[in-house]
C-alpha positions as CSV (number, residue, x, y, z in Angstrom):
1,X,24.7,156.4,243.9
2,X,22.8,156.3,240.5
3,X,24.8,158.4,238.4
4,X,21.6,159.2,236.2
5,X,19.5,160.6,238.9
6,X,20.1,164.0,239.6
7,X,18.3,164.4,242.5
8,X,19.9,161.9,244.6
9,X,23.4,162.9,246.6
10,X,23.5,166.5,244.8
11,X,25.9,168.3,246.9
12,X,25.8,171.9,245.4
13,X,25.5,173.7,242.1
14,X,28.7,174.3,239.8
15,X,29.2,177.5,240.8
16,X,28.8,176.5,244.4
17,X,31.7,173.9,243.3
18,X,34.0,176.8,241.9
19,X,33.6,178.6,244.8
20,X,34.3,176.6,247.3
21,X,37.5,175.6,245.0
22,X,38.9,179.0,245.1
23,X,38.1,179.3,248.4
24,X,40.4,176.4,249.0
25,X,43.8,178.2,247.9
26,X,44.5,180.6,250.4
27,X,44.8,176.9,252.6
28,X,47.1,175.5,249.9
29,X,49.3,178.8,250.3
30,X,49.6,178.5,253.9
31,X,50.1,174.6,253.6
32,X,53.0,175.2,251.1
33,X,54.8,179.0,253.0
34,X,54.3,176.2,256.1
35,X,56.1,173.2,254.5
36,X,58.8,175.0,253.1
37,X,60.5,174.7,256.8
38,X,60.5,170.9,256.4
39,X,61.7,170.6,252.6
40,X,64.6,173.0,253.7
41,X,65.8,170.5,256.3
42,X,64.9,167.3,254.1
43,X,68.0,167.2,252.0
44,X,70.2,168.5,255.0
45,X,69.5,167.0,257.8
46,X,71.0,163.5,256.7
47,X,74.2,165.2,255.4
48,X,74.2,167.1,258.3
49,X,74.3,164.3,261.0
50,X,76.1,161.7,258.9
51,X,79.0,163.2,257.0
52,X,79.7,166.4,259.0
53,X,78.6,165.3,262.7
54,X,79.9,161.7,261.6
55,X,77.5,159.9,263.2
56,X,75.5,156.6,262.3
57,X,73.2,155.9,259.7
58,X,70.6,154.7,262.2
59,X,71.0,158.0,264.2
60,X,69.8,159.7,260.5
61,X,67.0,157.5,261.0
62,X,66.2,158.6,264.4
63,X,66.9,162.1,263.5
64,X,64.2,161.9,260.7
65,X,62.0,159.4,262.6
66,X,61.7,161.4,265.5
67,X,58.8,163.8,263.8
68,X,57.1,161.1,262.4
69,X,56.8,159.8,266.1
70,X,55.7,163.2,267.8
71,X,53.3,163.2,264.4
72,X,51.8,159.8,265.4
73,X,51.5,160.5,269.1
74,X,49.9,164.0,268.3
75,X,47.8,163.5,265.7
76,X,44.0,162.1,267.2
77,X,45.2,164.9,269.5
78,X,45.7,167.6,266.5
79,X,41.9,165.8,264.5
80,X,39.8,166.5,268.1
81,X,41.3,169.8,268.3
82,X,40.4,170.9,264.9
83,X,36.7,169.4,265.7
84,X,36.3,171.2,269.1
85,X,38.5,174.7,268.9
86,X,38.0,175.3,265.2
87,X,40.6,174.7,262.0
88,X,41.9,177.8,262.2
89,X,42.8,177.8,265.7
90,X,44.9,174.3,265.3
91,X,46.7,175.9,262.0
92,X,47.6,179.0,264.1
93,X,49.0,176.9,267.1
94,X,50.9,174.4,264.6
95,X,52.6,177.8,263.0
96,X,53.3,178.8,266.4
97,X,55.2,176.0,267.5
98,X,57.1,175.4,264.1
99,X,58.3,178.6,265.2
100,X,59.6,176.8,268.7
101,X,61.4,174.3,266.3
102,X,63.4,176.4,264.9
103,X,64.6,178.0,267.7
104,X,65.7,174.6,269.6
105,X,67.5,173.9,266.2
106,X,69.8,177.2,267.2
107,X,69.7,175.9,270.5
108,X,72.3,173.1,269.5
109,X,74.3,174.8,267.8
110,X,76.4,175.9,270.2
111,X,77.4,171.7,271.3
112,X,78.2,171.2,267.8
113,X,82.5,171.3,268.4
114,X,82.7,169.9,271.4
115,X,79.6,167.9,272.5
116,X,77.8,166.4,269.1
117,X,75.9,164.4,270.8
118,X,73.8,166.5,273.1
119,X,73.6,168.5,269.7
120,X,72.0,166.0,267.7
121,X,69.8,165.2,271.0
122,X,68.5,168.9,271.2
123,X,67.7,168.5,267.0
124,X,65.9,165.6,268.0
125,X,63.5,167.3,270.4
126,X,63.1,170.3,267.5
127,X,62.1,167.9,265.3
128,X,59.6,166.2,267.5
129,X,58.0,169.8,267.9
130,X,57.9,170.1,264.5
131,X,56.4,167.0,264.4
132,X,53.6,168.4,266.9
133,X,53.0,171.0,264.6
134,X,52.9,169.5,261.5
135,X,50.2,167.5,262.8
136,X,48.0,170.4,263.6
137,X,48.8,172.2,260.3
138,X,47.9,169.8,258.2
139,X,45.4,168.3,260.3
140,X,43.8,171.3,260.4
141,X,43.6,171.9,257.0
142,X,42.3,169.0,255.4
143,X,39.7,169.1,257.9
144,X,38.9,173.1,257.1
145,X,39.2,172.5,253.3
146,X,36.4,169.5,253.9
147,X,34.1,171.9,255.9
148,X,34.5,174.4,252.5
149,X,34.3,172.0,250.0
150,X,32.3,169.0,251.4
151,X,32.7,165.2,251.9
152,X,32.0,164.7,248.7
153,X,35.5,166.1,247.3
154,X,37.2,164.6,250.0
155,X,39.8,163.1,247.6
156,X,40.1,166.4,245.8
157,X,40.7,168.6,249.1
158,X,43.6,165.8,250.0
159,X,45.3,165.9,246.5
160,X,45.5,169.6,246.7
161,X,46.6,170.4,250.3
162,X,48.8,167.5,249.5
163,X,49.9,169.2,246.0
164,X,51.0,172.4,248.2
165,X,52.5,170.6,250.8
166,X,54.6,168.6,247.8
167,X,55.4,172.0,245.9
168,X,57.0,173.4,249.6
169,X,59.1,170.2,249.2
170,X,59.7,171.1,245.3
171,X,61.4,174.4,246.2
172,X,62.7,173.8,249.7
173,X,65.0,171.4,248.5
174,X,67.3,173.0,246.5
175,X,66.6,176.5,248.5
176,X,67.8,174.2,251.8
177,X,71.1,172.9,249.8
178,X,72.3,176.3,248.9
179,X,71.5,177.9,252.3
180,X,73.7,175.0,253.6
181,X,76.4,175.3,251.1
182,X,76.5,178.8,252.2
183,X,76.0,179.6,255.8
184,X,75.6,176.0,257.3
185,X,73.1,174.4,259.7
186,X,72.7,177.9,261.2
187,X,70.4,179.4,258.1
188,X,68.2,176.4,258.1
189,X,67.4,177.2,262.1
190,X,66.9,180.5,261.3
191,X,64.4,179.9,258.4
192,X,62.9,177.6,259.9
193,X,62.0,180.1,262.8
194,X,60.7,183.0,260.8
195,X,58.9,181.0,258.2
196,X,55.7,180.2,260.3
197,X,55.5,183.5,261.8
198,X,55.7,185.0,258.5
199,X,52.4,182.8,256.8
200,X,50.6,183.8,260.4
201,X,48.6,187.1,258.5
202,X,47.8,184.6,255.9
203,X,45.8,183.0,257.8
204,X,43.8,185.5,259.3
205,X,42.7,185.8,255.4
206,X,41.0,183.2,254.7
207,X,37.7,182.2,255.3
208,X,36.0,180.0,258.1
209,X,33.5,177.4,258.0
210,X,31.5,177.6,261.5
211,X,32.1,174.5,263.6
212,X,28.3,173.4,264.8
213,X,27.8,171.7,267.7
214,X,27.9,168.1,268.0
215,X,28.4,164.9,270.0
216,X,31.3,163.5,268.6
217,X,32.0,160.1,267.9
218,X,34.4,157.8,269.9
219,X,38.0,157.5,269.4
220,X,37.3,153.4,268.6
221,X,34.4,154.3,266.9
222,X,36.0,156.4,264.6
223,X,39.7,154.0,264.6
224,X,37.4,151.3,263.6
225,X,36.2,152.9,260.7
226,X,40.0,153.6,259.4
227,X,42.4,151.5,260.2
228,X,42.6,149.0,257.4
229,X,42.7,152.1,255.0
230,X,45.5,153.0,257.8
231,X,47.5,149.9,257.4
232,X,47.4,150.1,253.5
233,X,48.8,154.1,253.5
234,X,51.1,153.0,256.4
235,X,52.3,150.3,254.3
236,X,53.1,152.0,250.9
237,X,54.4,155.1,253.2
238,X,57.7,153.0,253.6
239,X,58.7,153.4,249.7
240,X,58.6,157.6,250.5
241,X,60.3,157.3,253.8
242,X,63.2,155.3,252.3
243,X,63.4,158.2,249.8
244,X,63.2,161.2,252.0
245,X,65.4,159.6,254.2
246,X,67.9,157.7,252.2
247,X,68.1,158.7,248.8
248,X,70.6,161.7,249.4
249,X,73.4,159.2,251.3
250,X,72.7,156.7,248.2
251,X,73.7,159.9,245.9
252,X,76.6,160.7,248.5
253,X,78.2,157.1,248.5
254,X,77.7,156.6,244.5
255,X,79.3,160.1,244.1
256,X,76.2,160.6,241.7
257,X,76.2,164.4,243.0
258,X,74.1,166.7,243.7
259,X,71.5,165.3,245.8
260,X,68.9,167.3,245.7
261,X,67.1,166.8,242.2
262,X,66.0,163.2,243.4
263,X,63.9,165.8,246.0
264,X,62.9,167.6,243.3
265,X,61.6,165.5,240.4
266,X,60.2,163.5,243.8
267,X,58.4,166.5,244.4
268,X,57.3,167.3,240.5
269,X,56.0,164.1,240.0
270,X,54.0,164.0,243.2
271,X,52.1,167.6,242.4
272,X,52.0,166.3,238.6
273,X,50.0,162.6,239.9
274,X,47.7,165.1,241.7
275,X,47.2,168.1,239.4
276,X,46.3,165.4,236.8
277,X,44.5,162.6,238.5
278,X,43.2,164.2,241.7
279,X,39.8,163.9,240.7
280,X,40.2,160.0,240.1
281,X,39.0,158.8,243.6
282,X,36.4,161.2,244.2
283,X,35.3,159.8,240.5
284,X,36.0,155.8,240.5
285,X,36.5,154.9,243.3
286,X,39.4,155.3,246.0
287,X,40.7,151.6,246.2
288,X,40.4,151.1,242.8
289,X,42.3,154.4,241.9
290,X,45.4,153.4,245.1
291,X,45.6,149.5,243.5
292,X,46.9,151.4,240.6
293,X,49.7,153.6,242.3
294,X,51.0,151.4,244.7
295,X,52.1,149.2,241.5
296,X,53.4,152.1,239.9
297,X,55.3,153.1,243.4
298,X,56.7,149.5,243.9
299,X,58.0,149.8,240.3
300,X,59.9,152.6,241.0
301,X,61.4,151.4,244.5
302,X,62.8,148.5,242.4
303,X,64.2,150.9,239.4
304,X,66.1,152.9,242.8
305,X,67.1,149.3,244.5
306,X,68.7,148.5,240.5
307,X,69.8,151.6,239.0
308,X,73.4,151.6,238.0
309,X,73.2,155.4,237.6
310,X,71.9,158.5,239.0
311,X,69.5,158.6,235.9
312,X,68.1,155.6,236.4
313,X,68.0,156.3,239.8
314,X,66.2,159.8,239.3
315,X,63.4,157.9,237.4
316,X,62.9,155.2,239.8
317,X,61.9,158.3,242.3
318,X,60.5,160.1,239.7
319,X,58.0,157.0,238.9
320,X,57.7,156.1,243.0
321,X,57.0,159.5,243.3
322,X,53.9,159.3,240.6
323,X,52.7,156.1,242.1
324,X,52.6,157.2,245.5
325,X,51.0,160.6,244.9
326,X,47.2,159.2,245.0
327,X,48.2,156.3,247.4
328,X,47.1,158.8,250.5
329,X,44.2,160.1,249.1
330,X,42.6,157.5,246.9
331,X,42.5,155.4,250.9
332,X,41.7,158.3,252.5
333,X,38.6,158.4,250.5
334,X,37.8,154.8,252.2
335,X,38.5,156.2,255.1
336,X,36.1,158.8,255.3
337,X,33.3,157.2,253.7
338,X,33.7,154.7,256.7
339,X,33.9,157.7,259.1
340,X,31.4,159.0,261.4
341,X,30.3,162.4,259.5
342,X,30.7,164.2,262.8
343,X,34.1,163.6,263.2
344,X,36.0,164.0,260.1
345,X,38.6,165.7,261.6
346,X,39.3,163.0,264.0
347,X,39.3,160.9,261.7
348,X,41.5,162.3,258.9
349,X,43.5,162.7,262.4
350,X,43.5,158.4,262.9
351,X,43.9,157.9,259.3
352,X,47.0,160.0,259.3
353,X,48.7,158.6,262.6
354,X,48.6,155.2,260.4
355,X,51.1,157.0,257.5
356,X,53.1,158.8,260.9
357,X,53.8,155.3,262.5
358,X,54.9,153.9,259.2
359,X,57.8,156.8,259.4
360,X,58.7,157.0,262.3
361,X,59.2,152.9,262.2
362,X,60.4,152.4,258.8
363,X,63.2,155.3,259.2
364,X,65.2,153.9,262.0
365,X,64.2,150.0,260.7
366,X,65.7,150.9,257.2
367,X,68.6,152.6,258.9
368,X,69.7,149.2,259.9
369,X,69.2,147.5,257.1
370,X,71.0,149.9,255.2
371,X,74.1,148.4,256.9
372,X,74.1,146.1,254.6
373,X,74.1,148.5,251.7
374,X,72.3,151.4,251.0
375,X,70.6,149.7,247.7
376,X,69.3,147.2,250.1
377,X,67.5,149.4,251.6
378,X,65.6,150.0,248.2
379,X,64.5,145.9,247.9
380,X,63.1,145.9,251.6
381,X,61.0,149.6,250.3
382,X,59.6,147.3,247.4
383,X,58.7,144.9,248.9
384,X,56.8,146.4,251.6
385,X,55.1,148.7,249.4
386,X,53.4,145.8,247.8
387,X,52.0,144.4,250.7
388,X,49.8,147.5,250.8
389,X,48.5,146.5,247.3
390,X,47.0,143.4,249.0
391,X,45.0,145.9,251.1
392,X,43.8,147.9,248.2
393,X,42.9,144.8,246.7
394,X,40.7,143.9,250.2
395,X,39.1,147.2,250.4
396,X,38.0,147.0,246.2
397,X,36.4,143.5,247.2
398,X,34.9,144.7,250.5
399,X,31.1,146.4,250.5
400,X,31.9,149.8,251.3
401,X,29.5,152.0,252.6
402,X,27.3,153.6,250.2
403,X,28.7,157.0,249.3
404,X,24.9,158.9,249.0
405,X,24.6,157.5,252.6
406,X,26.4,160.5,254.0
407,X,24.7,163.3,255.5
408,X,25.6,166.6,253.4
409,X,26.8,169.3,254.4
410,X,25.3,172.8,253.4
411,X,25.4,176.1,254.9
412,X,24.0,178.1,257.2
413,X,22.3,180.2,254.8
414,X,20.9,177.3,253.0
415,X,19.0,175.7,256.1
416,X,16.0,178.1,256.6
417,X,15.6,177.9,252.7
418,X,15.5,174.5,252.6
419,X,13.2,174.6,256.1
420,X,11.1,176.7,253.9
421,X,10.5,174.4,251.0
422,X,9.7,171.5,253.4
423,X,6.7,173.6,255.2
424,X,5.6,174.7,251.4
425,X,5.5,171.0,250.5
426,X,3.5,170.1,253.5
427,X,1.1,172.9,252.6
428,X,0.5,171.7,249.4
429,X,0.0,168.3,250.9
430,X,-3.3,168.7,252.9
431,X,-4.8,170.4,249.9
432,X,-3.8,167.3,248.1
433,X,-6.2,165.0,250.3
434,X,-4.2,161.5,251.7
435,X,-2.1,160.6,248.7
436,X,-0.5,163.3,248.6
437,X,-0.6,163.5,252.0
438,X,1.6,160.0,252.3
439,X,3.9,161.5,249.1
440,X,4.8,164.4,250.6
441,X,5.7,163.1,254.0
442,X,8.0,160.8,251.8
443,X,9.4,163.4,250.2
444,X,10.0,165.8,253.9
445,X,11.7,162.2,254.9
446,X,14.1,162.0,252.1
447,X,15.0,166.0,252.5
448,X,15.3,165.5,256.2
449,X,17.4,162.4,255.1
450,X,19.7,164.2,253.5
451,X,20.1,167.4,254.7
């Protein structure tokens, strides 16, 4: 798109822009009241499992793996769902069976003395509902914040859903260790119960783009379109899952205690990549803009695999953390670009699954490699993480659709004004004899074009 020409890809007016901004974060407060169930459990659950249930490292990979799993096998599902029922209708039913998460998490504890393993089993199964949910959540509102804010900020709506969903992680982590310290396992079910019912009138709150009719486009169609930006998330997605999965038991076995400020400054430098850069993609380019941060994320994966102390350590996450922040959405701008406009949800859907697969493999894969040390598991992160630069490097190379090329999106409102200004045109052209008969019909094409 011409940068110079005004006329070409215009999406809306600045104060159109603002708008549809603010409307954006009432989503970003459910996203991060929502979240706030998983970043309680992050720090916990490999404690939990490993040092006080005394079970295997690989079983803390299961344990965490096992939502990224339900996430990968749910989410197309969760993408057509908020196409066809509406994004507030898949955020409601995620909230609802977070909820049902919670309560299995209760439902183990009473195996805990006797029977540890049908315990840990029935955790398991919560946190493959959660993973259900999740999917729907924040499925649903990438998908709703694209119908509020158009395509054209599609790298913007993902930085700041993911900013929320990052700050939920911020808080939770530290909020999750005391609750722990203090009344055990048994808090964190219980939160993690009430939470989503409690964000539920939050969502009634906030305001609904209408889902119009359409034919959608094919599940191939639209995994066609995505998967190489898939494999390049899915890829750098291993550095975070050796974090959120690992980095507390690195702490633990180093005696570099407490754990949870690697969650934290994890968290900070996430939200601060995104609150400062967010508009990069959108701007320069997606690939261009994830080339960048995946180098920045591999550098800190190797500061973790070679720190000698828990400051070192805390700024190799810190630094993995930065790098990886516009990772998912500087590819998820490829992504949708490459997307069938009719099925954006399905497709942030497929692009998503790509990042689930990667956890939900890489947890219980790095679990076995951290038999050989814990820091090992840091050196396998690394080098993984730089594959996925090879892939940003493809898709920076590759002719990628030409952004202006998508249809925009406008309102309801705006249609029949637009509709009139084509007839007024036309009016003006048979007064204007055959050439401006022949201009004007060029001109209805271009509006129909791009409306």
């Amino acid at each position: 798109m011409k940068q110079n020409d005004p006329s070409r890809g215009k999406v809306s007016r600045p104060d159109d822009d603002a708008r549809s901004a603010a409307a954006l974060l009432p989503i970003m407060a459910v996203v991060f009241i929502a979240y706030l169930v998983i970043g309680l459990a992050m720090p916990v659950l490999p404690i939990y499992v490993h040092l006080d249930l005394g079970l295997s490292t690989f079983v803390v990979g299961l344990v965490s793996g096992s939502q990224f799993v339900a996430s990968f096998f749910s989410r197309v599902w969760a993408g057509h769902h908020a196409d066809t029922r509406g994004h507030r209708h898949a955020v409601v039913t995620g909230l609802l069976i977070a909820a049902t998460s919670g309560l299995l998490y209760l439902a183990s504890l009473p195996f805990v003395a006797h029977h540890p393993v049908i315990s840990i089993g029935i955790v398991m199964l919560g946190r493959a509902v959660l993973g259900v949910a999740e999917s729907l959540i924040v499925t649903g509102a990438l998908s709703w914040g694209l119908a509020l804010m158009g395509p054209r900020n599609t790298g913007a709506v993902m930085s700041w859903v993911g900013t929320s969903l990052y700050a939920a992680f911020a808080v939770g982590a530290p909020a999750g260790t005391a609750l722990y310290a203090a009344c055990g396992f048994a808090a964190i079910a219980l939160a993690a119960t009430l939470i989503p019912l409690a964000v539920l009138p939050l969502v009634a709150s906030v305001s609904v783009a209408p889902v119009m009719p359409h034919a959608p486009a094919g599940l191939i169609k639209v995994a066609r379109a995505v998967w190489l930006p898939g494999l390049g998330v899915a890829l750098s997605g291993v550095g975070f899952g050796a974090i959120i999965t690992f980095i507390g038991l690195l702490f633990a076995q180093r005696g570099w205690a407490p754990a949870w400020p690697a969650f934290t400054v994890l968290s900070v430098a996430f939200i601060a990549g995104r609150a400062l850069f967010g508009h990069l993609p959108d701007r320069i380019g997606g690939a261009k803009v994830a080339l960048a941060c995946i180098l920045i994320e591999a550098v800190g994966q190797a500061l973790i695999w070679l720190a000698p102390s828990s400051a070192v350590a805390l700024l190799g996450v810190t630094v993995s953390g930065f790098g990886y922040s516009l990772v998912y959405p500087g590819l998820g701008v490829e992504a949708i670009r490459r997307a069938p406009p009719q099925s954006r949800g399905l497709a942030m859907g497929a692009y998503t699954v790509c990042l689930d697969l990667s956890l939900g493999l890489a947890s219980p894969a790095l679990g076995l490699v951290a038999g050989r040390g814990l820091g090992s598991v840091y050196l396998a992160s690394t080098l993984i993480v730089l594959g996925s630069g090879l892939i940003a490097l493809h898709l920076l190379n590759a002719a990628a659709p030409r952004q202006d090329d998508a249809p925009i999106e406008c309102s309801r409102q705006e249609i029949p004004r637009e509709a009139s200004n084509r007839g007024h045109r036309s009016a003006l052209a048979d007064v204007g004899g055959i050439n401006g008969r022949k201009g004007d019909r060029h001109d209805r094409i271009k509006a129909d074009a791009e409306l």
